[in-house]
C-alpha positions in Angstrom: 0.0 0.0 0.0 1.2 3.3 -0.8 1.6 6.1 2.2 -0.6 8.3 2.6 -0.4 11.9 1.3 -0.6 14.2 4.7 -3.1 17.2 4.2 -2.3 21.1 3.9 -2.9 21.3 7.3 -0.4 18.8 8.8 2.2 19.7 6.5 2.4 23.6 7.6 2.1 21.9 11.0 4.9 19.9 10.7 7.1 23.1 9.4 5.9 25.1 11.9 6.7 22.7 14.8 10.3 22.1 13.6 12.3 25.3 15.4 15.4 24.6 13.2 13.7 25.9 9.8 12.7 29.9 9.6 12.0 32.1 6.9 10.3 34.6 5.0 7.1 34.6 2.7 6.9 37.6 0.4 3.2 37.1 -1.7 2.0 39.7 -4.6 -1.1 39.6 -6.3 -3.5 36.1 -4.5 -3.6 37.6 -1.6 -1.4 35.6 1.6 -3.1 32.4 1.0 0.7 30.8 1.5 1.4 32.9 4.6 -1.8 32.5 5.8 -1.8 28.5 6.1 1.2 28.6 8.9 -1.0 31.0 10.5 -3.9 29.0 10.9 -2.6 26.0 12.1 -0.8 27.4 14.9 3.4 27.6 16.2 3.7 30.0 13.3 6.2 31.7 15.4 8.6 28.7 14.9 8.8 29.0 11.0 7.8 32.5 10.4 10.4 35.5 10.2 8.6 38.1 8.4 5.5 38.2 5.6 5.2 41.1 3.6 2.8 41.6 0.3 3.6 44.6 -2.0 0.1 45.0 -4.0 1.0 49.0 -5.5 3.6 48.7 -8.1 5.7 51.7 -7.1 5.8 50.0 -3.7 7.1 47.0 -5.2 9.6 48.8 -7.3 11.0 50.6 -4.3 11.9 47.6 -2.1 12.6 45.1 -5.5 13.8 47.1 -8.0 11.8 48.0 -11.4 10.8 45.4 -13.5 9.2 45.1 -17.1 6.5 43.1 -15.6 5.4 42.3 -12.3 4.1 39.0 -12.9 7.4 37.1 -14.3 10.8 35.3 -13.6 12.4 39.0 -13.3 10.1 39.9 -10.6 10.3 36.9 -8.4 13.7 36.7 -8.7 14.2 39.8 -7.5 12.4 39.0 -4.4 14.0 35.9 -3.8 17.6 37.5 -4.1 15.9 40.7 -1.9 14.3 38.2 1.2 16.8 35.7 1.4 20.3 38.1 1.7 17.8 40.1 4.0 16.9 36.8 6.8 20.9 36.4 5.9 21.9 39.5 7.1 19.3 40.0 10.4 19.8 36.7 11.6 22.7 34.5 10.4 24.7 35.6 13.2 21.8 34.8 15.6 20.4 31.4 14.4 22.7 30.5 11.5 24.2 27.6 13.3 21.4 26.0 13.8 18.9 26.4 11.3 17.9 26.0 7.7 16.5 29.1 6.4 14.3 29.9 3.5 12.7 32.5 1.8 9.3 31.7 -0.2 7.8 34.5 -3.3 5.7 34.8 -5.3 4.1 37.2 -8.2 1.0 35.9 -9.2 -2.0 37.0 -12.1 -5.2 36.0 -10.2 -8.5 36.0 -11.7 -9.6 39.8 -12.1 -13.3 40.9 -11.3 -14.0 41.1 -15.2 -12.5 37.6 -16.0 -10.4 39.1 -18.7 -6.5 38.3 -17.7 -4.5 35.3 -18.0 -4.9 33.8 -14.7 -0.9 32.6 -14.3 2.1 33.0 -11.9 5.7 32.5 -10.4 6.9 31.3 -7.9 10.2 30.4 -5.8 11.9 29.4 -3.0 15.0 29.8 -1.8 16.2 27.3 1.0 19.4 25.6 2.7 19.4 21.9 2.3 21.8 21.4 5.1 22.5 23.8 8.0 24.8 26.3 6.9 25.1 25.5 3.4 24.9 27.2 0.0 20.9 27.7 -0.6 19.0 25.8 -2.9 16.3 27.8 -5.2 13.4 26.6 -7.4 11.7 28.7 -9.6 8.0 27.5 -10.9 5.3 28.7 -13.4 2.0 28.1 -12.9 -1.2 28.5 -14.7 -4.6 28.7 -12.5 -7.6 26.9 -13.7 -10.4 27.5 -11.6 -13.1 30.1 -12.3 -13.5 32.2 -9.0 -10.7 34.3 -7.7 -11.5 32.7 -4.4 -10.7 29.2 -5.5 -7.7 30.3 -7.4 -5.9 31.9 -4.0 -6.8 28.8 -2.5 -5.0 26.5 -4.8 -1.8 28.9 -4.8 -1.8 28.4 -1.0 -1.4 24.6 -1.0 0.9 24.5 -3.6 2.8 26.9 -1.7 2.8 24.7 1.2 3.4 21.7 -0.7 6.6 23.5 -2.0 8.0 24.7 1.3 7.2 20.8 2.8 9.2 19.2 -0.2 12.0 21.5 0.4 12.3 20.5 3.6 11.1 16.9 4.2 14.0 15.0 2.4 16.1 12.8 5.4 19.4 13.2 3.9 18.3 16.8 2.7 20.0 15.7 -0.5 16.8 15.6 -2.8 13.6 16.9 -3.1 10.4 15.5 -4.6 8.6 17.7 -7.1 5.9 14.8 -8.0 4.2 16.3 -4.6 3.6 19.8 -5.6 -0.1 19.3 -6.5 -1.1 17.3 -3.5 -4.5 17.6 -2.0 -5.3 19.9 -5.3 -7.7 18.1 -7.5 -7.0 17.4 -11.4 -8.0 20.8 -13.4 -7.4 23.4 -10.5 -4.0 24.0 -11.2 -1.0 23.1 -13.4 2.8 23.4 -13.1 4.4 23.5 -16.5 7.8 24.9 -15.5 10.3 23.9 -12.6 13.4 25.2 -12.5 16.0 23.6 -9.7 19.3 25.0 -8.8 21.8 24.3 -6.1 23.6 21.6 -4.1 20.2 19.4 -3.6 19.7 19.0 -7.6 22.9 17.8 -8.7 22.0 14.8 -9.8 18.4 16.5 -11.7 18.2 18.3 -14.7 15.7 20.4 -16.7 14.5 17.6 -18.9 14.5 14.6 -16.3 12.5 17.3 -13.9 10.3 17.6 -17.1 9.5 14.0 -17.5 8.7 13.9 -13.6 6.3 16.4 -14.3 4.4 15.2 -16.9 4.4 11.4 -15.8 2.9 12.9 -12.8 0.1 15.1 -13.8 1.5 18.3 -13.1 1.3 19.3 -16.5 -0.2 19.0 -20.1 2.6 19.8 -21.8 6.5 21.1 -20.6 8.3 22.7 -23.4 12.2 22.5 -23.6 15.0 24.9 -26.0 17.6 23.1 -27.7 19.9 23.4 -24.3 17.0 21.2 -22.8 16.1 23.8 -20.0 12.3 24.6 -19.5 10.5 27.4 -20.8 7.7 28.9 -20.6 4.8 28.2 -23.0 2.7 31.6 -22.6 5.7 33.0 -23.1 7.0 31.3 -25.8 4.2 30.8 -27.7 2.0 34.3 -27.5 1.2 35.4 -30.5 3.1 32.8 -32.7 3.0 30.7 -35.7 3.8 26.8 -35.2 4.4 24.0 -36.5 4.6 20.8 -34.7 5.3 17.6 -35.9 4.5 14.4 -33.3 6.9 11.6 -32.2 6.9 8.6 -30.2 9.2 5.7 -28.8 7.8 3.2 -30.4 7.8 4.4 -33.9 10.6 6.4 -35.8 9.1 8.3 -38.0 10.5 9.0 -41.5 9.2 13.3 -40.8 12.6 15.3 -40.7 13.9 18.6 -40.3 13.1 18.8 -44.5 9.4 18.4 -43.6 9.8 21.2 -41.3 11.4 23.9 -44.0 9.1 22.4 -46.8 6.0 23.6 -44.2 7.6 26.8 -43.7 7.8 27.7 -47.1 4.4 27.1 -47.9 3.5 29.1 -44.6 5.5 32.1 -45.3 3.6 33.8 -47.7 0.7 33.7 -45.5 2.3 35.2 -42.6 2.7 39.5 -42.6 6.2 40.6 -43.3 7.0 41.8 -40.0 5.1 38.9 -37.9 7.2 36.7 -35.9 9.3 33.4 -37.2 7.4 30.4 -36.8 8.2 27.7 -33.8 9.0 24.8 -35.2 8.1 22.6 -32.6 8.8 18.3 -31.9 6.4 17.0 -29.7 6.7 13.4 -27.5 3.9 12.3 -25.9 3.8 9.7 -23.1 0.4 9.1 -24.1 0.1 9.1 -27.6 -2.9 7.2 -29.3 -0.6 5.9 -32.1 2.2 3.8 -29.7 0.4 0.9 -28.2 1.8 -0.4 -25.1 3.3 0.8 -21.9 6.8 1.7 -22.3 9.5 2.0 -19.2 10.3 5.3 -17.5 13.9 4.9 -18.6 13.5 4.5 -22.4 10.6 7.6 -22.2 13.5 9.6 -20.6 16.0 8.5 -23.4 14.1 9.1 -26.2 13.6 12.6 -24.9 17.3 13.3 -24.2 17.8 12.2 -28.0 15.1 14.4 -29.5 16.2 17.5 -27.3 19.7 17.4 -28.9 18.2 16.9 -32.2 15.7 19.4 -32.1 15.8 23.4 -31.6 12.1 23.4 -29.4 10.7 20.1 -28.4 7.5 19.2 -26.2 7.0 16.6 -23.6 3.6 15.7 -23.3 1.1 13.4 -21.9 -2.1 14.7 -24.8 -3.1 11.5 -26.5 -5.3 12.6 -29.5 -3.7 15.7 -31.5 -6.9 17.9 -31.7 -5.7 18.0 -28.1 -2.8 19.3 -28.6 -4.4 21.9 -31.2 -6.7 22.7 -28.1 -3.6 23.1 -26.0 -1.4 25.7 -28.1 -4.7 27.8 -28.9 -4.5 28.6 -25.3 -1.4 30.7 -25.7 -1.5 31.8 -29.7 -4.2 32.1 -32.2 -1.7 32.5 -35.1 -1.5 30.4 -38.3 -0.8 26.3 -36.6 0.6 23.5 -38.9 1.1 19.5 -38.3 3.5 17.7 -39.9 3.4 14.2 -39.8 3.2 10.7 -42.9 0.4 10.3 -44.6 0.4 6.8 -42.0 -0.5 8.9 -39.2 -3.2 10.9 -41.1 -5.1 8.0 -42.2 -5.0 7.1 -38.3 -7.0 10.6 -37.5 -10.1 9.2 -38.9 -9.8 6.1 -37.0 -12.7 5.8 -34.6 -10.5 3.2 -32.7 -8.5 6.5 -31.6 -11.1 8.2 -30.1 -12.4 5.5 -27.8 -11.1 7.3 -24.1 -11.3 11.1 -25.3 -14.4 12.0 -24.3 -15.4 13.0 -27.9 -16.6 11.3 -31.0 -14.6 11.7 -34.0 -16.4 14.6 -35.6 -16.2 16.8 -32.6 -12.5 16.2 -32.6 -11.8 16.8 -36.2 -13.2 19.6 -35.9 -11.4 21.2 -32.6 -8.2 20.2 -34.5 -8.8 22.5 -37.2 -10.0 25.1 -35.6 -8.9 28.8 -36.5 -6.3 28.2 -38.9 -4.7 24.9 -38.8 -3.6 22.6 -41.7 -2.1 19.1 -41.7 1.4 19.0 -43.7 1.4 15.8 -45.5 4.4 13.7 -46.4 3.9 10.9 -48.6 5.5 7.5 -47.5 6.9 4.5 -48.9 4.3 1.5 -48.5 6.9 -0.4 -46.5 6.9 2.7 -44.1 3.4 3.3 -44.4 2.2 -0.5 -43.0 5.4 0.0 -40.4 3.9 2.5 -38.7 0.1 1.1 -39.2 1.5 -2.2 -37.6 3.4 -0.5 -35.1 0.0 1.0 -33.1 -1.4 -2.5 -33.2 -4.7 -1.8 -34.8 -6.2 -3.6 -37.7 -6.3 -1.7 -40.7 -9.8 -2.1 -41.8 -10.8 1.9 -42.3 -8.5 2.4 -45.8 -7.0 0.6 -48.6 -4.3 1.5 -51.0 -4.8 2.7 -54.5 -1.5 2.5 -55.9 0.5 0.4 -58.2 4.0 2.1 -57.4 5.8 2.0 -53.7 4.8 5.3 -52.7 1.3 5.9 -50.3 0.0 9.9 -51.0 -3.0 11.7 -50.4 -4.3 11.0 -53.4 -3.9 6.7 -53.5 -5.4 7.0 -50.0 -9.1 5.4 -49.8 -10.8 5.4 -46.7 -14.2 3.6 -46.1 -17.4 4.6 -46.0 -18.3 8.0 -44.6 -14.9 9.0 -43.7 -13.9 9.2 -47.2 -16.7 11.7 -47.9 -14.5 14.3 -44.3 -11.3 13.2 -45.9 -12.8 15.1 -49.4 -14.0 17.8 -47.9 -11.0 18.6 -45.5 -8.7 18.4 -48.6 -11.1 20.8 -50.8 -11.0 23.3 -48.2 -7.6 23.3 -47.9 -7.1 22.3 -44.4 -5.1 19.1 -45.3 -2.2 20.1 -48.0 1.0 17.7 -49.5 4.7 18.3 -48.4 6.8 16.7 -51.2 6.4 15.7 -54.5 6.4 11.6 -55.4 10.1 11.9 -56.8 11.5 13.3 -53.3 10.3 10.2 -51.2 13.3 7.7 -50.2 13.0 5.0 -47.9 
């Protein structure tokens, strides 16, 4: 049996009762909620040295410095470097011998009373693993899901406290468990799609195997890595962007390269304004992808994404099954021209009703949520050995299509799907939401 996960309440508790960890919570823009959880349970005087909430912006600028904007990494930096040299400098002397201090911020976008703003946030906290010793800090982005501005302050408290107790609730003070940070928060309040760890106590973690943690464990849709393989922010990346994304998984290698990536650009270009911004060209891994049948082990998931990061200039872990998901996802954060590259195999699986079984949607209502606002399907035409490959490969039986084609090369047009299917297929093509990469002669095997 597994242990069970102690409430909000007995891990401020637990914090609170242990005299030999003190700090400072600094909280803009939800309220205290953080602040206020060691209040409420009592022996805050053990763990508390100082709260302090900045709301007015010239405020905020005199004690941390000006900064573009007030909800970003800037900001709650600044505060973490501001708090922590501050409990430093008051109390080292004091209480440094014997205690593990830490100084928890954050900068946070609640709900406003018109429901107009991007309800998101940062937030860090700086800590010594070890009495004494160089601090620790982790840096996180969130993005707040409920609908009230009540419920939203609510959730940024328990992840707050779920943050501080992981920092501290190690043995050997020699790791810390980010898998935790949602606890006692229920699926859809609140997601955590940045983590960014620093210091003696993450030696032996980096940005993408952090990444993998997170999405394995539900703490995120989707965690989006640069070519050095360190975490980025999507609202930041993506906001008002063109993309295009091409899918991958382990089980199945796909024969869509960098090529299919230019040859989509150049057929995007002239739709985009001259001074717009460059398309993302985007790889995407899902954990959970409809396509690759069969669990595969945490180890080879983590090396197929160390492979694709150093192959790739922008590449996304997620755990989105069906891709009018992911369509779903990056319309969040960008309503600019979207593209998918991918084989004409791994078209003819989109009208697979076999693929839509555990979305929650039929296939119509999908189809149409992945083509929403301006988004096309880049087609590559495959060799027929590649083409069955990759059919066989998701372990289905292929009896939606057949093959109209006396050479060894599979295209939109020698494509035949069955019965009504055939009839979306059409119309997707005449409306120009589906269009072909590459020419007969350029496919190779």
């Amino acid at each position: 049996m597994s242990e069970e996960i102690p409430n909000t309440h007995q891990k401020a508790l637990s914090i609170n009762l242990n005299d030999k960890i003190y700090g400072t919570i600094a909280e803009i823009g939800a309220a205290q909620e953080v602040a206020r959880w060691f209040f409420r349970v009592g022996a805050a005087a053990g763990s508390i040295a100082k709260t302090i909430s900045a709301y007015d912006m010239q405020v905020s600028d005199q004690i941390y410095g000006e900064a573009g904007r007030y909800v970003s990494r800037q900001r709650v930096t600044s505060m973490l470097d501001k708090e922590y040299q501050l409990l430093i400098d008051r109390l080292d002397t004091k209480r440094g011998k014997d205690t593990r201090f830490f100084a928890f911020c954050d900068t946070i976008s609640a709900r406003n009373f018109a429901g107009s703003n991007e309800c998101q946030g940062w937030i860090g906290l700086r800590f010594q693993s070890e009495v004494g010793a160089e601090p620790n800090t982790i840096i996180v982005h969130i993005n707040m899901l409920d609908d009230t501005n009540i419920a939203q302050q609510e959730a940024v408290g328990i992840l707050g406290v779920n943050l501080i107790h992981s920092a501290f609730s190690s043995v050997d003070g020699a790791a810390v468990d980010i898998s935790n940070l949602i606890d006692n928060l229920e699926p859809g309040r609140l997601e955590v799609d940045l983590v960014d760890l620093s210091g003696p106590a993450f030696q032996a973690t980096d940005s993408i195997a952090a990444a993998m943690v997170m999405v394995r464990n539900g703490l995120a849709e989707a965690v989006l890595l640069d070519a050095n393989g360190r975490q980025q922010p999507p609202t930041e990346i993506f906001r008002k962007r063109p993309a295009i994304i091409r899918r991958t998984t382990v089980r199945y290698s796909s024969p869509i390269d960098s090529s299919a990536f230019d040859a989509s650009m150049q057929k995007l270009r002239p739709e985009l304004p001259a001074d717009g911004k460059a398309p993302l060209c985007i790889t995407e891994f899902s954990v959970n992808n409809v396509h690759a049948s069969g669990d595969v082990a945490d180890d080879k998931q983590l090396a197929h994404l160390r492979k694709i990061v150093q192959e790739n200039e922008w590449v996304m872990l997620t755990r989105l099954r069906q891709s009018f998901k992911l369509s779903s996802y990056v319309r969040r954060y960008s309503q600019q021209p979207l593209r998918f590259v991918m084989g004409i195999s791994t078209l003819a699986m989109l009208f697979s009703e076999r693929f839509y079984r555990d979305s929650g949607t039929g296939i119509l209502e999908a189809i149409g949520k992945l083509f929403t606002n301006d988004v096309k399907i880049s087609v590559k035409p495959m060799t027929v050995t590649n083409f069955r490959s990759h059919i066989d490969s998701a372990d289905v039986d292929a009896d939606w299509f057949d093959l109209r084609t006396e050479k060894d090369i599979v295209s939109i047009d020698t494509l035949n799907l069955h019965g009504p299917m055939n009839h979306l297929l059409q119309y997707l093509l005449e409306s120009d939401c589906i269009e072909t990469l590459h020419d007969e002669a350029e496919i190779s095997d």
